[in-house]
N, C-alpha and C positions, 0 to 999 in steps of 0.2 A: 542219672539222667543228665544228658551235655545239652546246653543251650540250644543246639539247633534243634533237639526233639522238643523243646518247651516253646519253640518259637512254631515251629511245623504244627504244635498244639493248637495253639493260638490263632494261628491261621487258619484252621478246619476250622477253631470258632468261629471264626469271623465270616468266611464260607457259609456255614449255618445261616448266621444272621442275616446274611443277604437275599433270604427268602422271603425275609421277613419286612422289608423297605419299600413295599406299597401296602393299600387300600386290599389288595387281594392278594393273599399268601400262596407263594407257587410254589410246589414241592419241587426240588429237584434230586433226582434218582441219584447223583452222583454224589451227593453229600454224605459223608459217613457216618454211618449209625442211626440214617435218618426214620428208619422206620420206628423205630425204640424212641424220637427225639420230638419229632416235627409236629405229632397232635399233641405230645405232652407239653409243647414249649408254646401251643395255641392257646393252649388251656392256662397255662399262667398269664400270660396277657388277659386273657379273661377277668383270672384273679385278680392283678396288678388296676385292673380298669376300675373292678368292682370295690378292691378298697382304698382306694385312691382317687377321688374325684378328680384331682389334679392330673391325671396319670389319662389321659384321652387317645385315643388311639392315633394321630397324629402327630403329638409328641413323642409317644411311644415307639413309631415307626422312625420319628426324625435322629432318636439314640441311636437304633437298633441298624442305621443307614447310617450313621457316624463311624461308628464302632466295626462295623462289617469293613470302613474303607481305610480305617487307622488300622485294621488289624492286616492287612494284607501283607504277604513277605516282603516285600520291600522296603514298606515300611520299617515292621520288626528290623529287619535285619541291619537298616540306616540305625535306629535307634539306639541299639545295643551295641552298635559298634562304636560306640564313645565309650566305651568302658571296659574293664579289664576283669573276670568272672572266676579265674582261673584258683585265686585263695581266697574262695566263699565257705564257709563252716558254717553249714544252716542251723537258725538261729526261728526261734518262734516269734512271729513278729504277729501282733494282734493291730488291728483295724476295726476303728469304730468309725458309724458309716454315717455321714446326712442322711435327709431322705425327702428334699426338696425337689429333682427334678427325678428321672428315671436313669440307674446305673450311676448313680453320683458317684460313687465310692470305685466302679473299674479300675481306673488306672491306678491307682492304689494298691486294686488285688492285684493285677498285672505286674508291674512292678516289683510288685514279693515275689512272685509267683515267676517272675524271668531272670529275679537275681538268685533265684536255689535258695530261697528258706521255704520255711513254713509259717502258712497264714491261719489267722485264729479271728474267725470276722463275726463281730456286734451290730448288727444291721438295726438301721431305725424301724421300727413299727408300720413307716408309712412305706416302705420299702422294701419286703422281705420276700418277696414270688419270684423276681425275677434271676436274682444272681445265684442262691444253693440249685436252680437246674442250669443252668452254665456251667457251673464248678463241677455238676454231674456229667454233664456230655465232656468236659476236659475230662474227665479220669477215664471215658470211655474210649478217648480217643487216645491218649498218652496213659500206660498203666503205674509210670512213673509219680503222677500226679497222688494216685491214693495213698491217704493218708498225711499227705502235705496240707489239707485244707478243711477244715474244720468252721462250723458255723457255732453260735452260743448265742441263747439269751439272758444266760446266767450271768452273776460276778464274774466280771475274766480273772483268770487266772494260769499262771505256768504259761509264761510269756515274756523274751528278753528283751524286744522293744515295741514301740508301741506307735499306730499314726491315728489321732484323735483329729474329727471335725466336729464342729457344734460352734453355740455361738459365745458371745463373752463372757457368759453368763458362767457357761458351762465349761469354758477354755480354762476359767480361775481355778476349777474345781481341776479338773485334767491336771493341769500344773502341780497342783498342790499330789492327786492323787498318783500321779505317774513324775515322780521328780527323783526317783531313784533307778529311774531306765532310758535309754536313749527314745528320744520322742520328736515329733513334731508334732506341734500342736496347732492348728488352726483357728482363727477365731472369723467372724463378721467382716466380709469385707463385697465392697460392691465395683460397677464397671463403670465408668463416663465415657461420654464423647466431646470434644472439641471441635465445635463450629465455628467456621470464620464467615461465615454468609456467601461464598461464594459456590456451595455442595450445587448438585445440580439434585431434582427431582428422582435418578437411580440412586441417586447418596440417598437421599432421606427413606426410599423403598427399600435400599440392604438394611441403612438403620434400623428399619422397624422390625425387622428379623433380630437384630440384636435386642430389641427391647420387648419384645411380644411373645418369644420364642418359651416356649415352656412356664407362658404368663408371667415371664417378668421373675421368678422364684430363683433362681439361679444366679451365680457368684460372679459370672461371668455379663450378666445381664446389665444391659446400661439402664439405668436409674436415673440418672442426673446428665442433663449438659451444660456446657459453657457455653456462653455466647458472647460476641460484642456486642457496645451499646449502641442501641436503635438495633437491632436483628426483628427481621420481619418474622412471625412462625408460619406464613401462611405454607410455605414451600415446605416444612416440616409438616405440616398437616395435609396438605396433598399428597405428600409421599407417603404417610401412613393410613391413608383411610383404607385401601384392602385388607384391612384388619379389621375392618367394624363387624366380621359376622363374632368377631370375640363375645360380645356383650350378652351373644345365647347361650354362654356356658354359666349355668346358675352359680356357682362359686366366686368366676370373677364378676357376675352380674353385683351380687352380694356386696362384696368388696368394693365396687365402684359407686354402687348405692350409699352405702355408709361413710365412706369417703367424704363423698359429695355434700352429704349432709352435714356430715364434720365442719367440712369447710365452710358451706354456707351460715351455717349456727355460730361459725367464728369469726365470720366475716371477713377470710381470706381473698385477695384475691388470686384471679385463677382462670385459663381460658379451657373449653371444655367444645368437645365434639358429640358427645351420646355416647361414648365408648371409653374414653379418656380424658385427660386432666394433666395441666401443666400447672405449675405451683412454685414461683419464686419461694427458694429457700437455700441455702449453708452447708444441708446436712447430705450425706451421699445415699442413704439408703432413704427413697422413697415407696409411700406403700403401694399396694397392689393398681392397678389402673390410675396411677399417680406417676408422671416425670417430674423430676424438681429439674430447673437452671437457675441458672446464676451468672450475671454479666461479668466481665473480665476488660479492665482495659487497654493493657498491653501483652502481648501472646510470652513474652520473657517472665513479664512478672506473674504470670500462670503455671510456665511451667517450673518456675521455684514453688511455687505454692504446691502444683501437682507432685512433687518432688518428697518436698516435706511431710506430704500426707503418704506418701507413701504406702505406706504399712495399710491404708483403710482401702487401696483402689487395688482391684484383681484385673483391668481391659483398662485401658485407653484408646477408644475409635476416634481418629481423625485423617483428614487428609493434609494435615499438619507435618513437621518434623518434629517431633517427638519420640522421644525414645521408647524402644519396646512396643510401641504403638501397634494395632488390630486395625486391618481392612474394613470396613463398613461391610458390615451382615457376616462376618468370620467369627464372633465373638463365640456362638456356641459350635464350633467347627476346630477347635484348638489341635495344635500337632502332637503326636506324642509327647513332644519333646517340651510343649508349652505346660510345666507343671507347674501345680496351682499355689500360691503365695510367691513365686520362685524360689522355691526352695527343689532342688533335686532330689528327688525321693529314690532315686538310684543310688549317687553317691555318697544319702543318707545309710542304705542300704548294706552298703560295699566298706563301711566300715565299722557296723554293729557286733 
């Protein structure tokens, strides 16, 4: 199988999925294999909803409109054209998956799955409906693919590298238990934004797409901002309030409940709308309907600091110069090419 048939794969996937990118699922007759595809692929959503409280149908459309527009040929074709495919010796590459937002683990299988090996995938619990019928409709579409892609929730085993996400806990464990194979291993890491006070009212509206998006669960999601001192928040909480119908999803209800009380029992202080919670604090990962900031008093000596931390920040949203830096409300819209820790999972790939 030559790259352009795995990329032409791919593309029918993504095809697919763009049925799938409203409130009302429209079949279209031109998609391949759709009669065999389109009620079974209804029906996991279904699933995906039902054991997944986090997994709302919203969220679920906003992957499913991600991925449908990452996957289109041009894309592919941009993408893979950085790299050289031609002395690939497929190689069993296993994949243990999050299962924090919906399709977390994609581009990861993509990835294997564009560089010619073979994928061996450990899906989290909280995420198992929706990726083994993707990986089904690929074999329908490319017959090359069977046999390349195998799911498990056993011991893995018979696998020559390996791409582990999970959190620190579990990254030590990965380390220790996969340290005789080529790996990358991922640990905890969250997204910030840097405000200088001068954002207009559409900044702080893309913002809250970056912070609200998938409730806040995701790697990419901003948790924490900087500010200057004296920074007003009024302008940030104008910009976010079309997000107050969040508070009726009983999960994040939950969470912001407990929160609250946390903090009030701790005597934190904290400015708070009905829906949300700002929380001077240090740390980058804030919990659920909680932003932390943190003043900064000159933008150079931020960005050494933001430098240094390096390793803990996945997004940097500003309309600063900063390096690497993310568009206000792009955070969960990443390019192919934007992989996650920056680490290349290609031409991790291309040399296993």
């Amino acid at each position: 199988m030559q790259l352009e048939q795995r990329i032409k794969a791919f593309t029918e996937l993504g095809r697919f999925l763009s049925q799938f990118t409203s409130s009302e699922f429209k079949k279209n007759d031109s998609i391949l294999h759709n009669d065999l595809f389109f009620d079974g692929f209804k029906h996991q959503i279904k699933l995906a909803k039902q054991h997944n409280g986090w997994f709302n149908l919203d969220n679920l459309i906003f992957s499913f409109n991600s991925w449908s527009k990452a996957l289109e040929k041009s894309n592919l074709e941009s993408f893979t054209s950085n790299y050289s495919f031609n002395k690939v010796t497929p190689q069993n590459v296993a994949i243990i998956m999050a299962g924090n937002i919906p399709l977390v683990g994609f581009h990861d299988f993509l990835c294997v799955l564009l560089s010619g090996h073979n994928v061996l995938v450990k899906q989290s619990s909280n995420d198992k409906q929706l990726l083994p019928f993707l990986a089904k409709y690929l074999e329908y579409v490319e017959n090359g693919f069977k046999g390349k892609v195998n799911f498990t929730e056993e011991k893995l085993e018979n696998f020559d590298a390996v791409i582990a996400t999970g959190s620190n806990n579990t990254a030590r464990y990965f380390d220790y238990y996969f340290k005789g194979n080529p790996s990358i291993i991922r640990k905890n890491r969250n997204s910030v934004a840097v405000l200088n006070g001068n954002e207009s009212e559409d900044d702080m509206k893309n913002l809250s797409e970056d912070i609200f998006r998938y409730f806040g669960l995701g790697c990419r999601n901003v948790s924490k901002i900087f500010v200057p001192k004296g920074y007003n928040f009024d302008t940030l909480f104008n910009g976010i309030y079309h997000w107050n119908d969040i508070i009726n999803y009983h999960k994040y209800t939950n969470n912001y409940d407990y929160n609250k009380a946390v903090y009030l029992m701790s005597e934190f202080d904290m400015l708070e709308n009905g829906f949300f919670m700002i929380k001077e604090d240090t740390s980058y990962g804030s919990p659920i309907a909680t932003l932390f900031y943190e003043y900064y008093d000159d933008l150079d000596s931020l960005k050494i600091k933001l430098s240094n931390d390096n390793d803990l920040i996945q997004c940097i949203v500003s309309n600063e110069d900063i390096g690497n830096k993310v568009n206000f409300g792009e955070t969960q819209q990443p390019k192919l090419t934007d992989f996650a820790d920056s680490i290349d999972t290609i031409e991790f790939l291309l040399k296993i």
